[in-house]
C-alpha positions in Angstrom: 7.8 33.3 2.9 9.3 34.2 -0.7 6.8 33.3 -3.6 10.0 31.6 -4.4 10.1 29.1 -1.6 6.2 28.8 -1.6 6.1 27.3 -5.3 8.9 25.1 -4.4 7.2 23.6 -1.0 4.2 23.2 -4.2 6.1 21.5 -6.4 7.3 18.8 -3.7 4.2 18.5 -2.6 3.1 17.6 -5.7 5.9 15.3 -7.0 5.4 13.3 -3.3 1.4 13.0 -4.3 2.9 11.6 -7.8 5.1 9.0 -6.0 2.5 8.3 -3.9 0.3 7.6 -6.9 2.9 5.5 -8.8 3.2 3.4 -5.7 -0.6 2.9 -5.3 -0.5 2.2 -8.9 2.3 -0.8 -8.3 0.2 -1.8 -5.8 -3.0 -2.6 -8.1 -1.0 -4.2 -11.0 0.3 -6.6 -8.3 -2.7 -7.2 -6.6 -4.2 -7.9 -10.3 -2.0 -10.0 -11.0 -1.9 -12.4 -7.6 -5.6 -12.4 -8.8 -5.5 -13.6 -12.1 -2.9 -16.0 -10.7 -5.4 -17.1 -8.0 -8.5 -17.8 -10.4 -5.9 -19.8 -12.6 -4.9 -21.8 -10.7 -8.8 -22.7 -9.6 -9.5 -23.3 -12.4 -11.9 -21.1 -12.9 -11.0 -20.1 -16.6 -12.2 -24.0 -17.3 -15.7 -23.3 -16.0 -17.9 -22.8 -19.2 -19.0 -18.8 -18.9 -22.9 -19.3 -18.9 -22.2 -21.4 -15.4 -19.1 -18.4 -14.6 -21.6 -16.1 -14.6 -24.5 -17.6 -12.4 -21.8 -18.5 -9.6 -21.0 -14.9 -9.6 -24.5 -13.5 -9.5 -25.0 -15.9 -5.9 -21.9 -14.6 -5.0 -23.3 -10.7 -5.0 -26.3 -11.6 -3.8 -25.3 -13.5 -1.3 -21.8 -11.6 -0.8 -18.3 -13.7 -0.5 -18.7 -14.3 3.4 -22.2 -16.0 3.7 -21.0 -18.3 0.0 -18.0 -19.1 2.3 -19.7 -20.3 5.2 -22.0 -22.3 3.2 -19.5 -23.9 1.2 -17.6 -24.6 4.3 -21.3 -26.2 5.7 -21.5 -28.4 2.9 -18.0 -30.0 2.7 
């Protein structure tokens, strides 16, 4: 194999990692975004933050599951 056609196979392998990187990167501003649009429409941004902030500390402790199933316990 040529130098040549070894820094060629290089450079497509690097220009597919890019695409694969811009892709991935699509994929997070989207997901981002169906989150932001998720807590909106919750009504979350309504909740004062002092009270924001305690729900979220039982959430890590507890983790999302377990809050789940105790919300779903309770209604």
């Amino acid at each position: 194999m040529s130098n040549a056609t070894s820094l060629d196979a290089e450079l497509a392998a690097i220009k597919a990692g890019e695409r694969k990187l811009a892709e991935r990167q699509n994929d997070i501003v989207k997901i981002g975004a169906a989150t932001i649009a998720t807590i909106q429409k919750a009504g979350l941004p309504k909740v004062p933050a002092g009270r924001l902030k305690r729900i979220m500390a039982v959430v890590e402790t507890l983790g999302v599951d377990d809050v789940r199933e105790l919300l779903k316990a309770s209604a």
